[in-house]
N, C-alpha and C positions, 0 to 999 in steps of 0.2 A: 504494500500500500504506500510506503514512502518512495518509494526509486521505481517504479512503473505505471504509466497512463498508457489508456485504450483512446480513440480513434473513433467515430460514428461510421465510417466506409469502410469500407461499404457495412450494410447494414442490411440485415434480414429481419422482419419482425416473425416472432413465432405466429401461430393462428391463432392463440387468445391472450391478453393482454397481460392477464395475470402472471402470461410463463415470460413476459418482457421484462415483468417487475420484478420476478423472482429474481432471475438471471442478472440485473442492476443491481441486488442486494448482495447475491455473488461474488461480484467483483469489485465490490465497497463503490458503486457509482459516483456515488458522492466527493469523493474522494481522486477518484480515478478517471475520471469516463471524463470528455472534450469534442465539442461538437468540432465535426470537418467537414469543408461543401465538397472537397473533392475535385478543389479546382484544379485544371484547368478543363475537366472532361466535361463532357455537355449535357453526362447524361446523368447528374447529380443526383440526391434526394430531396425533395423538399423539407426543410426540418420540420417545418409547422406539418405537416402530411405523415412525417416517419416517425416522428415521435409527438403525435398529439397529446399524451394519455399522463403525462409526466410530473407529478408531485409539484408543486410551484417551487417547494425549499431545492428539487433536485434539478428542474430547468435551470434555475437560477447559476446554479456550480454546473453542469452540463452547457450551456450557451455561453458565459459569461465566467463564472467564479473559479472555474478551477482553472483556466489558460489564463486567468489573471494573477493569480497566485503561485502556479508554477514561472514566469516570466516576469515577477515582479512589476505588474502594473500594480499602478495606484488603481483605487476601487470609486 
């Protein structure tokens, strides 16, 4: 959890939402997990589309929080 972050790309969601949540809790998402568009390819995800379903505290550290904190931006 301290010296490794995952990636959102590419990204499979499973068929029920529950087993996307599990699988986040798995990998300490919170902690770990950083959205990617996957640029420069065209054939991205939409974030708002691939992970609609996302806890507000864990969007937050998912979009924002945790590449702000690994890279030391100000908040």
């Amino acid at each position: 959890v301290d010296h490794v972050r995952f990636t959102s790309q590419p990204s499979e969601e499973p068929p029920r939402s529950e087993q996307l949540l599990h699988l986040l809790d798995m990998i300490h998402a919170e902690k770990t997990l950083m959205f990617s568009s996957d640029y420069p390819h065209w054939d991205n995800d939409d974030p708002h589309h691939a992970f609609p379903k996302l806890p507000d505290k864990l969007a937050e550290r998912f979009f924002h929080g945790n590449a702000a904190e690994l890279y030391n931006f100000a908040r």
